[in-house]
C-alpha positions as CSV (number, residue, x, y, z in Angstrom):
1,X,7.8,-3.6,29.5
2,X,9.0,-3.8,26.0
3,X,6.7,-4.5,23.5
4,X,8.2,-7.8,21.9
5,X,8.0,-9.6,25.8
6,X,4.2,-8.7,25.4
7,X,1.7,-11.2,24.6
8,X,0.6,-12.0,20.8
9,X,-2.7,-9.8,21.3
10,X,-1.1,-7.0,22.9
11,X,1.4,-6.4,20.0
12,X,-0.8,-6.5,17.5
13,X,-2.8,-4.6,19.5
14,X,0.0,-1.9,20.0
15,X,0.5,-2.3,16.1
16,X,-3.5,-1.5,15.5
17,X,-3.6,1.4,17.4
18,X,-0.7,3.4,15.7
19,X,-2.1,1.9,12.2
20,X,-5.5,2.8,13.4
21,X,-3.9,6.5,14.1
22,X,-2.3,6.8,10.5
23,X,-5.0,4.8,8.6
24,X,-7.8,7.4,10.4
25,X,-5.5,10.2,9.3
26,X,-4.8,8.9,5.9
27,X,-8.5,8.4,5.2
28,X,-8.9,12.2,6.2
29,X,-6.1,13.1,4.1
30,X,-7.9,11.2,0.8
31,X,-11.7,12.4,1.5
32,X,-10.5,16.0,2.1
33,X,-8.1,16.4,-1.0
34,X,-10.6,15.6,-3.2
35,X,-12.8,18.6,-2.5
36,X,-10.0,20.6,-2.0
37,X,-8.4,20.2,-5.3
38,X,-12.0,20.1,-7.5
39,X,-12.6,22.7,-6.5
40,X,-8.9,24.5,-7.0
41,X,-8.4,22.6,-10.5
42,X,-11.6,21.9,-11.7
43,X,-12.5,18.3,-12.3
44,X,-10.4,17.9,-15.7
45,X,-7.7,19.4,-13.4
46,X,-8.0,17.0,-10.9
47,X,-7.7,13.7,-13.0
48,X,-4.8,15.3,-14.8
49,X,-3.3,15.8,-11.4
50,X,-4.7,11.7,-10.6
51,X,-3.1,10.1,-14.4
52,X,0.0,11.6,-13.9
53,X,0.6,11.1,-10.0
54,X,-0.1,7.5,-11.3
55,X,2.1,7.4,-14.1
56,X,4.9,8.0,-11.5
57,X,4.1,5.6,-9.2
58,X,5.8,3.3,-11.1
59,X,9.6,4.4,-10.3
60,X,8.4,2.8,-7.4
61,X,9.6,-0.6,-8.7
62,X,13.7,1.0,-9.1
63,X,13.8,-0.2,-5.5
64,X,13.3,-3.7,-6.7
65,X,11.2,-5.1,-4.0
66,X,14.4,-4.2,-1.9
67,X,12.4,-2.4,1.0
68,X,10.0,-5.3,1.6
69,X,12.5,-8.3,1.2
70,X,15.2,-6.7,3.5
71,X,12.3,-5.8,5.7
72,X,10.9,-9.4,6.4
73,X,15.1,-10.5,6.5
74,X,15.8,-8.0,9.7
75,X,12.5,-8.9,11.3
76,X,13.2,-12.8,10.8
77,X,16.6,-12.7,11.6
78,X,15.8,-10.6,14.9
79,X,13.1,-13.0,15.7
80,X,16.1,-15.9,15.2
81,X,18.5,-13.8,17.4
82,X,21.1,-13.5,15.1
83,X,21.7,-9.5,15.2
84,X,25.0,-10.1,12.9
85,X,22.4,-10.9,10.0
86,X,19.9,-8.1,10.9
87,X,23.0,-5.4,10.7
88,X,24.4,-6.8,7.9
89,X,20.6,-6.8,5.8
90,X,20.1,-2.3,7.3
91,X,23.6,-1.9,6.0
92,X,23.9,-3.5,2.4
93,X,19.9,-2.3,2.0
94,X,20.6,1.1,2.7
95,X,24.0,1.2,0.3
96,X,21.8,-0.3,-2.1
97,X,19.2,2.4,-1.8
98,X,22.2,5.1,-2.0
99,X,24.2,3.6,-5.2
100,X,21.5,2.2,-7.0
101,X,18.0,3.3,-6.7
102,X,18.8,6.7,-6.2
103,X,20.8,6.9,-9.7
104,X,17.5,4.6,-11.5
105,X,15.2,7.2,-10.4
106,X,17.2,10.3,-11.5
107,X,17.9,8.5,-14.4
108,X,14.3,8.0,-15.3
109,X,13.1,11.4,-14.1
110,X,15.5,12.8,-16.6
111,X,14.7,10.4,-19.8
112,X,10.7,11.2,-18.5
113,X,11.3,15.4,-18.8
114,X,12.2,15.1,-22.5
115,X,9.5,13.0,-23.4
116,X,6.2,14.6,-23.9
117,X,4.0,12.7,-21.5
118,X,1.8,15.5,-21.4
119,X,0.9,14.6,-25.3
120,X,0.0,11.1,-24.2
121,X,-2.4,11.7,-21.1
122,X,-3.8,14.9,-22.3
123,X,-2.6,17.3,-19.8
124,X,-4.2,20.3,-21.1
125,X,-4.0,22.0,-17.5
126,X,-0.1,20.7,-16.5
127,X,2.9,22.1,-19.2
128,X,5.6,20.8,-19.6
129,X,7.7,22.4,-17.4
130,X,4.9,21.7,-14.5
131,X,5.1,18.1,-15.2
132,X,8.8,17.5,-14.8
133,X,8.7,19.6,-11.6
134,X,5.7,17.0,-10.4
135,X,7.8,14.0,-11.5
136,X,10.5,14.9,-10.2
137,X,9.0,15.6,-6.8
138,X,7.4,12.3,-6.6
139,X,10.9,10.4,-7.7
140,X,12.1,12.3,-4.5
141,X,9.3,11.3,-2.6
142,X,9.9,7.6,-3.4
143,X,13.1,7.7,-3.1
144,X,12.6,9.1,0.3
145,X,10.5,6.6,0.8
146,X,12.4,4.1,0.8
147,X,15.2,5.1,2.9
148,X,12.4,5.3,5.3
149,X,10.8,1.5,4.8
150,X,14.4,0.6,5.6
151,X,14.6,2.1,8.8
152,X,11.2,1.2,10.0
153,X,11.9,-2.3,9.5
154,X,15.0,-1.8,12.2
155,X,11.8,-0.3,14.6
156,X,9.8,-3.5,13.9
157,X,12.3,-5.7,14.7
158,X,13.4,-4.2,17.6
159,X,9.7,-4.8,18.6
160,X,8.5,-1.0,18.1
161,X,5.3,-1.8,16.2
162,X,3.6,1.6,16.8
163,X,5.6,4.7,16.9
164,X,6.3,4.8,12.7
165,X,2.8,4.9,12.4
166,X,2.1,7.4,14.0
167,X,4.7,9.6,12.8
168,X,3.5,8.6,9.3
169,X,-0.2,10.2,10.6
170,X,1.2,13.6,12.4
171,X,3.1,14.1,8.6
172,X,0.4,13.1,6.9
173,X,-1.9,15.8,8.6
174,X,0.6,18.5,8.3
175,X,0.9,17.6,4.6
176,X,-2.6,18.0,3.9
177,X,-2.2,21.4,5.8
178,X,0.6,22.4,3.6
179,X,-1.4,21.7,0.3
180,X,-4.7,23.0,1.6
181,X,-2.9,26.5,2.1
182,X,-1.1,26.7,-1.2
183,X,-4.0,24.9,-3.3
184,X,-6.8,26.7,-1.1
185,X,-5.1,29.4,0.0
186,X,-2.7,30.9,-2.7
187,X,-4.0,29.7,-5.6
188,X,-1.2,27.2,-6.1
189,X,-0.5,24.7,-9.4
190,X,-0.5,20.8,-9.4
191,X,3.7,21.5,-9.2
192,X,3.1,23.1,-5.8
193,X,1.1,20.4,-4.1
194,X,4.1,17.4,-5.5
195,X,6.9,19.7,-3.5
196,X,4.7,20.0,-0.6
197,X,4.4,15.7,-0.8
198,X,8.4,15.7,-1.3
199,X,9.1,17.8,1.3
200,X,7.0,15.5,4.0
201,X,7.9,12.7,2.6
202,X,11.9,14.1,3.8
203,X,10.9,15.3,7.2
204,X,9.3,11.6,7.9
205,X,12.3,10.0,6.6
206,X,14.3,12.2,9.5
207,X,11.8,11.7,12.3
208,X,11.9,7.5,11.8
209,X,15.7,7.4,11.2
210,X,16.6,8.9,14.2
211,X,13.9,6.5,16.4
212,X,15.4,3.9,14.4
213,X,19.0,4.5,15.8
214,X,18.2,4.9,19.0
215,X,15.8,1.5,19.3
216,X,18.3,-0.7,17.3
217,X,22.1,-0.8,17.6
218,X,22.7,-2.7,15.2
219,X,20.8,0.2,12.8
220,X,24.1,1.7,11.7
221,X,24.8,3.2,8.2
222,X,28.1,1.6,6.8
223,X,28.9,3.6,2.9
224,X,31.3,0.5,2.4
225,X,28.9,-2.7,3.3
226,X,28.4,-4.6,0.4
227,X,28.2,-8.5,0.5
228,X,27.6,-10.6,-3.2
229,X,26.3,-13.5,-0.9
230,X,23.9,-11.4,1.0
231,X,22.7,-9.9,-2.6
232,X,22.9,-13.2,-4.9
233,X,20.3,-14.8,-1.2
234,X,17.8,-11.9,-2.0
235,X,17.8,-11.8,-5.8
236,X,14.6,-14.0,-6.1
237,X,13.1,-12.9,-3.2
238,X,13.4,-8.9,-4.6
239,X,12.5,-10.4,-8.2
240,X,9.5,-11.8,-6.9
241,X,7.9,-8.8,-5.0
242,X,9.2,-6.3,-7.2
243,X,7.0,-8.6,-10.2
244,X,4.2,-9.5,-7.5
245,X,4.0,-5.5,-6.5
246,X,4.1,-4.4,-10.1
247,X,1.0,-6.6,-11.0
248,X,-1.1,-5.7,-7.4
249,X,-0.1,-2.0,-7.6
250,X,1.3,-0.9,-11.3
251,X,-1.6,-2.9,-13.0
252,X,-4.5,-3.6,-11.2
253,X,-4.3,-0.5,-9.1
254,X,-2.7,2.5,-11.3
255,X,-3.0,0.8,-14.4
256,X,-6.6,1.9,-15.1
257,X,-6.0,5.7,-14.3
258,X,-3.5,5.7,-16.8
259,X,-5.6,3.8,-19.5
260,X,-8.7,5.8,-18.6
261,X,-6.2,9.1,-18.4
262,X,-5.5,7.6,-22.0
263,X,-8.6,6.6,-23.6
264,X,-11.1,8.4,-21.9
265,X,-9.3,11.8,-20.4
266,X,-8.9,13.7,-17.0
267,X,-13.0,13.2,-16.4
268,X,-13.1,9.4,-16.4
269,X,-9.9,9.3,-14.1
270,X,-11.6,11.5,-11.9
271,X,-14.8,9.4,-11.4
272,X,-13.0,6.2,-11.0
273,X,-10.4,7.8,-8.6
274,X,-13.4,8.8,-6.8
275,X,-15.1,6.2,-6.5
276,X,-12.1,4.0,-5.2
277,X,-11.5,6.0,-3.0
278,X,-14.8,5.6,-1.4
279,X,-13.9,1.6,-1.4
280,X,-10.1,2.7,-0.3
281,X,-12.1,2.4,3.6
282,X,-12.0,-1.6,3.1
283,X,-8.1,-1.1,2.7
284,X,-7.4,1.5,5.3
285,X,-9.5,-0.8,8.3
286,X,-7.7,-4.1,6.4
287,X,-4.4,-2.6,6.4
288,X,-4.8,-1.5,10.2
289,X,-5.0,-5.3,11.1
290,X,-3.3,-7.3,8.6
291,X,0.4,-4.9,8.8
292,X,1.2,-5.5,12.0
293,X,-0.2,-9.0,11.3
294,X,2.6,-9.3,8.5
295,X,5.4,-8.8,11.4
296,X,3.8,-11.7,13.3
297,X,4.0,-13.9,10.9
298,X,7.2,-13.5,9.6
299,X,8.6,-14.4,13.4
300,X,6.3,-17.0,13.3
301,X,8.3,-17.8,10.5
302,X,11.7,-17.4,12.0
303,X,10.6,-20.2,14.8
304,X,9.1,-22.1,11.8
305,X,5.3,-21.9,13.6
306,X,3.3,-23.0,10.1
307,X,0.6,-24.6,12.0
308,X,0.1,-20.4,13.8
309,X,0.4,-19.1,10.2
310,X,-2.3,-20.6,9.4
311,X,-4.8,-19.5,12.0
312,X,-3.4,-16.4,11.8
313,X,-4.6,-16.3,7.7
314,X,-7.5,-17.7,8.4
315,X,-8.5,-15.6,11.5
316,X,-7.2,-12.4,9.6
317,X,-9.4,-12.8,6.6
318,X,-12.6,-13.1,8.9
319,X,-12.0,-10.1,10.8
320,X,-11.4,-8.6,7.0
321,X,-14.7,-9.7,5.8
322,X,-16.2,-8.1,8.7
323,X,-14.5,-4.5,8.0
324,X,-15.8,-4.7,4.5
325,X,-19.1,-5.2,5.5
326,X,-19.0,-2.6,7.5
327,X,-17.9,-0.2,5.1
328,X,-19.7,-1.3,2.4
329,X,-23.2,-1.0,4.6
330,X,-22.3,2.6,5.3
331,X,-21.6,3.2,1.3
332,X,-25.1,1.5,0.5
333,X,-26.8,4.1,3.6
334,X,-25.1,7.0,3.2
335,X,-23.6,7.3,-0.4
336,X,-25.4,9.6,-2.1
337,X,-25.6,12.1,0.4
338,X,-22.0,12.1,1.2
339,X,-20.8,12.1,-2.3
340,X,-22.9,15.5,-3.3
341,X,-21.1,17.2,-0.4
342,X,-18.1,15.3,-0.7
343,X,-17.1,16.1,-4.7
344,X,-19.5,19.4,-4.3
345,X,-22.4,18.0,-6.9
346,X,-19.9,17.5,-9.4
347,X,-19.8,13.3,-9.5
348,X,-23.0,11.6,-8.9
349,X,-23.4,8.8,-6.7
350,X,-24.2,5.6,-9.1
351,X,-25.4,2.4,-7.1
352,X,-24.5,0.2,-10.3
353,X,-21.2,1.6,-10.4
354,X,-20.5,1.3,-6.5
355,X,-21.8,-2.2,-6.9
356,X,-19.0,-2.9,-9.1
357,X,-16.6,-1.4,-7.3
358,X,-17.5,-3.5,-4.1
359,X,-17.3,-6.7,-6.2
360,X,-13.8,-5.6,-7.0
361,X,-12.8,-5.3,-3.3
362,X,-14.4,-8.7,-2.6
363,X,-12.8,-10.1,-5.0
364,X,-9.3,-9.0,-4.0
365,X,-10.2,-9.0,0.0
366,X,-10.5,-13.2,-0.5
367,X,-6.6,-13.6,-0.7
368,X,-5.4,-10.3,0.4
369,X,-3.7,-11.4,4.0
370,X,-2.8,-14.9,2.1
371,X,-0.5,-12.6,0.1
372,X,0.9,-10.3,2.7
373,X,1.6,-14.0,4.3
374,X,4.0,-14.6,1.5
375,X,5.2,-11.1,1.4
376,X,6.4,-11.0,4.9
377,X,8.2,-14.3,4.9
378,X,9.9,-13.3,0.9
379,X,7.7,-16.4,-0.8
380,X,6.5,-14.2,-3.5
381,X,8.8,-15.9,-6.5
382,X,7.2,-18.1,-8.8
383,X,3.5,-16.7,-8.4
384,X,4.3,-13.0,-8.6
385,X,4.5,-14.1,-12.6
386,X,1.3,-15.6,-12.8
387,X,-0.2,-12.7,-10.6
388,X,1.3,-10.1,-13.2
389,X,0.3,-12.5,-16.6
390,X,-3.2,-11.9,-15.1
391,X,-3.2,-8.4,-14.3
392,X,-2.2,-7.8,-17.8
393,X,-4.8,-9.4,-18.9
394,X,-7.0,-7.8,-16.5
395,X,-6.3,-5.0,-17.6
396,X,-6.4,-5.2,-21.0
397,X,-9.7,-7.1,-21.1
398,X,-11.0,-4.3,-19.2
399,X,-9.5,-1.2,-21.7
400,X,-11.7,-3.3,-24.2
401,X,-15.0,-3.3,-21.9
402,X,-14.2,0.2,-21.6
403,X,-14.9,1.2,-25.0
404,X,-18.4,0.1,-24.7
405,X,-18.8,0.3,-20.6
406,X,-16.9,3.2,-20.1
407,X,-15.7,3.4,-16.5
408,X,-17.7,0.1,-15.3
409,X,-15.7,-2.3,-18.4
410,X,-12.8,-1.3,-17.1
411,X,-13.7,-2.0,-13.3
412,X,-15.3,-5.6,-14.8
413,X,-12.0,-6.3,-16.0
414,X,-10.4,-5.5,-12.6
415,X,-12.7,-7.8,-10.3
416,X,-12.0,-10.6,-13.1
417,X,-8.5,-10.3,-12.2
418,X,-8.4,-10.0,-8.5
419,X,-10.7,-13.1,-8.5
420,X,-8.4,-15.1,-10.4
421,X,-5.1,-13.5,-8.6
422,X,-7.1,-14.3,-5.2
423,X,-7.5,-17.8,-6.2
424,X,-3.8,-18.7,-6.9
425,X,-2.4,-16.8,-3.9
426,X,-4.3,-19.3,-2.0
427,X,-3.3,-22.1,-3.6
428,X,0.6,-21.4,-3.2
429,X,0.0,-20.3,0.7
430,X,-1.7,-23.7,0.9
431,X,1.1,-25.7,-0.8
432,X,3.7,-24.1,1.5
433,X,2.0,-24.5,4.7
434,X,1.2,-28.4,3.7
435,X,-2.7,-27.8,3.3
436,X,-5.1,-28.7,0.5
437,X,-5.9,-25.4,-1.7
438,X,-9.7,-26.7,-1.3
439,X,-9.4,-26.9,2.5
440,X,-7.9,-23.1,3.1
441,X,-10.4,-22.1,0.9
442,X,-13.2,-23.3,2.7
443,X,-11.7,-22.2,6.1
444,X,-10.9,-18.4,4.5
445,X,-15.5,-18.8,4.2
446,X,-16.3,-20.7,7.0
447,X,-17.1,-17.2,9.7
448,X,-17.6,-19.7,12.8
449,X,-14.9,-19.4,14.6
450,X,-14.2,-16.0,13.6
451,X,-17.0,-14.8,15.7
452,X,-16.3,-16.8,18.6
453,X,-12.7,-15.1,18.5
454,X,-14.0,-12.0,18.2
455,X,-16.5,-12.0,20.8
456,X,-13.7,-13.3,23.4
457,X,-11.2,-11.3,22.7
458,X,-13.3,-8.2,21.6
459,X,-13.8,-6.8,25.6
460,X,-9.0,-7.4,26.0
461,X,-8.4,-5.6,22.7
462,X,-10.8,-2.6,24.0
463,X,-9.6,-2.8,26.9
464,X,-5.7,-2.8,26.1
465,X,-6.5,-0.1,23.7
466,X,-7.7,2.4,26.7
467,X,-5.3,1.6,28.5
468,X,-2.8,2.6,26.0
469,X,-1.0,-0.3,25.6
């Protein structure tokens, strides 16, 4: 039976077994690396490695918010019926990919190999020639990247929830192979590990391309589709995420590595990449319910279901709260103990610093499936500025805490932000679903019904999930 005839809990279901797959690898992938490269690089190796990995996340944004936006188009428009709409959205997407971010990103990596951003973040470990080699790997990467968001769209909306994820896990784990062996093995640079990443990144965009051919027939590559009405319908929505992912992700997510890799140097990077990656667990469980979640509401929005939206937010964040608990019990228990074998005694654990960092991912777990509502269904223009006029100030509120705080100023800074972006996410999924902002808020806190859901449909998601379904 295909998957898109199944019922609404056995797709997501589906979806949260493959994202459960290549979250559970992806979490491997993060706690093992670290080890692995302190003890390669050294610690002031290591946040090197972290500030400028960071700095080029940002070429991230040459795709414009293109991969999302003509994402939640071919999953709408499938949802509709209307394959015409769906093959036209693959097509111009991927052309767009091809003659325009391509060219952005080798434009950049160019202008970035004759500046000296070694000078800047203190890369006493990586020379110049290393870091151009690194940058340019991970403008490959992203461009590689996105090719590959395109095509997994076609999968989702030919009802394949599952299969991308886990081919993103199997790559994932022989990527950590490859840079355990080189790192570990043959003594290899920072340069190494970002070809290794490149070369994955290439191999996963061949493996979900081809599954994305065969599931969809309308997934075709045209070199000569290009519509200006198709482009001037997805200028705001692209704006919007592009701004709304450069706030969420540039700012509030890189943007302290590279200020601490600034200010502070490759030791301060490497405690605070540490320790988010610790809370990164609240992400990887969130992110294995509310992605597959994002597809169902963006039908839902193609047969203009608001009033399912809704409990679908609502029921989402519960479920969230509950994985952060989880996670953030097991920190509380086990934390020191797992971070003296974890970084090999060379980052204490610090329960006032982990406090912090848990009020951070409270803070930005209160409207996190409010915006991936508003991501899937391209509602992101309009807020994304206000979300990015806060992270900026976020941001640098907590560069000046920092001078006094050190690491915890700038996390300070980081919660203030995500409370505040939390807060108007809410209030502009409210106004578009025709609810009071004080209502949804209420509902996102009130656990009730939450735990009756869970406990009746707890024993059908187990049992779908043995069953393999």
């Amino acid at each position: 039976m295909a998957i898109r005839q199944r019922s609404f809990l056995g797709r997501v279901t589906v979806g949260m077994s493959g994202q459960a797959f290549s979250r559970l690898i992806q979490a491997a992938y993060t706690i093992m690396l670290v080890p692995l490269l302190i003890r390669a690089w050294g610690l002031e190796g290591y946040g090197q490695w972290i500030a400028l990995t960071a700095l080029t996340s940002y070429l991230g944004l040459s795709n414009f918010g293109l991969v999302t936006t003509a994402a939640n188009e071919m999953v709408i428009a499938s949802s509709a019926g209307d394959e015409a709409r769906a093959r036209q959205t693959f097509q111009v997407s991927i052309n767009l990919a091809l003659y325009v971010v391509l060219p952005i990103i080798a434009a950049v990596v160019l202008v970035l190999g004759r500046v000296h951003v070694g000078r800047g973040l203190h890369l006493t470990q990586i020379g110049p020639s290393a870091a151009y080699t690194i940058i340019a790997c991970m403008g490959a990467a992203l461009w590689f990247q996105t090719l590959r968001g395109l095509n997994v769209a076609a999968l989702y909306a030919a009802g394949s929830y599952a299969f991308a994820y886990y081919v993103q896990g199997v790559i994932k784990l022989i990527e950590l192979a490859g840079i355990a062996v080189i790192v570990g093995g043959f003594a290899g640079s920072q340069a190494a590990a970002a070809m290794v990443i490149a070369t994955a990144a290439f191999a996963e965009l061949v493996v979900v391309a081809a599954s994305a051919r065969r599931a969809a027939a309308w997934a075709r590559f045209d070199p000569f589709a290009f519509d200006r009405a198709w482009l001037a319908r997805h200028v705001r929505p692209a704006v919007g995420f592009m701004v709304s992912n450069f706030a969420t992700g540039g700012l509030m997510s890189q943007g302290p590595r590279v200020v601490l890799g600034a200010m502070l140097g490759g030791q301060a990077v490497a405690v605070y990449a540490v320790y988010g990656t610790a809370m990164r667990f609240v992400d990887q469980l969130l992110l294995t319910l509310v992605l597959p979640l994002e597809v169902e509401i963006a039908q839902c929005a193609g047969r203009r279901e608001l009033a399912r939206i809704y409990a679908l937010i609502i029921k989402g964040t519960h479920v969230s709260w509950a994985m952060y608990l989880l996670v953030v019990c097991g920190l509380l228990l086990f934390g020191p103990l797992v971070f003296r074998i974890w970084t090999t005694d060379r980052i204490p654990f610090s329960y006032a610093l982990m406090g912090l960092y848990m009020g951070l991912s409270a803070a930005n777990l209160l409207g996190r499936v409010s915006l991936h509502a508003l991501i899937s269904t391209n509602r992101l223009y309009g807020i994304s500025f206000a979300l990015l006029i806060t992270a900026a100030a976020a941001i640098g509120g907590g560069a000046l805490l920092a001078r006094s705080m050190g690491i915890g100023g700038m996390i300070v800074g980081g919660a203030c932000g995500e409370a505040v972006n939390a807060l108007v996410v809410i209030a502009a999924t409210a106004r578009w679903l025709g609810r009071p902002a004080s209502g949804m808020l209420r509902d996102l806190l009130d656990f009730r019904g939450s735990l009756a859901l869970m406990r009746t449909q707890g024993t059908a998601l187990l049992s779908l999930l043995v069953r393999g379904r």
